[in-house]
C-alpha positions in Angstrom: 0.0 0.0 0.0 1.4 3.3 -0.7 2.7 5.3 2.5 0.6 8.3 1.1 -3.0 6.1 1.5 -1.3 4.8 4.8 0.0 7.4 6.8 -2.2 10.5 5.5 -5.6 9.4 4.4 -6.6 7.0 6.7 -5.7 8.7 9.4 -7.2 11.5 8.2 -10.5 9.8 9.0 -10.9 10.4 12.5 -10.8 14.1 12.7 -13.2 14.1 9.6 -15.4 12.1 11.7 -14.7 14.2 14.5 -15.4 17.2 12.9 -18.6 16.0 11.3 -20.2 14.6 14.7 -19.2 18.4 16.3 -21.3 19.9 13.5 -24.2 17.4 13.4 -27.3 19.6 15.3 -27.8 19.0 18.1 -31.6 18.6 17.6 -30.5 15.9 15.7 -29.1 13.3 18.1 -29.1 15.0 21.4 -26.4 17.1 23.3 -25.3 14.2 25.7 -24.8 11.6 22.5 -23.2 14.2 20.4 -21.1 15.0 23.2 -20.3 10.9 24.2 -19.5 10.2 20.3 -17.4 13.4 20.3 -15.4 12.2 23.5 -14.8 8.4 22.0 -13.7 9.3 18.7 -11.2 12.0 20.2 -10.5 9.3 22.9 -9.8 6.2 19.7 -7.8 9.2 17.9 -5.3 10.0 20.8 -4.4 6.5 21.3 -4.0 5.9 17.9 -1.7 9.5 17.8 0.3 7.7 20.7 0.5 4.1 19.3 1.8 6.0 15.9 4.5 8.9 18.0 6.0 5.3 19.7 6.6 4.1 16.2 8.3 7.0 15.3 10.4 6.9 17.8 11.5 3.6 17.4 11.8 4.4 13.5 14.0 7.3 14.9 16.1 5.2 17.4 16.5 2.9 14.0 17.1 5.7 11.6 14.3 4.2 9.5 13.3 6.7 6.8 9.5 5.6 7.0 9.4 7.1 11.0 8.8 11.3 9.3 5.4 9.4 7.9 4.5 8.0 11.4 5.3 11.9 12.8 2.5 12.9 10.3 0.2 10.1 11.1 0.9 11.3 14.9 0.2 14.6 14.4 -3.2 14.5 11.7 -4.6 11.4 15.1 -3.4 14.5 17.4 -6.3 17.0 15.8 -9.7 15.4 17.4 -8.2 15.4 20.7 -6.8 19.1 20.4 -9.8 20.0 19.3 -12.1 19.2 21.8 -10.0 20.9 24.5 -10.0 24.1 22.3 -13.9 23.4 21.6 -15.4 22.6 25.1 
């Protein structure tokens, strides 16, 4: 699979999803479900964020040119969780 696909666009997932679940009404679903789905996928991304910062550290330890894509995956999984400190 090509480290683009890989490392940027799935990832890229979650704080799409995040995004999209902060801007659903809340009319819609209610404020305590938005607010719970909001929490876990923020909660999924930062573990995933932390699983993919120790792989680029041990990419880094190895001087593996592939760890700078795991940084980026780090970072993009860092978003939802950022974001709903900044947002509530």
């Amino acid at each position: 699979m090509h480290p683009i696909m890989l490392h940027i666009v799935f990832p890229s997932i979650m704080p799409a999803l995040f995004f999209t679940v902060a801007a659903i009404p809340v009319e819609m679903i209610g404020c305590r479900t938005r607010g719970l789905l909001a929490l876990a996928v923020a909660f999924v991304s930062m573990l995933a964020g932390i699983a993919a910062a120790v792989m680029a550290v041990r990419g880094k330890a190895k001087d593996d040119p592939e760890s700078s894509w795991w940084v980026m995956t780090a970072l993009i999984l860092a978003v939802p969780g950022v974001a709903l400190l900044v947002l509530a």
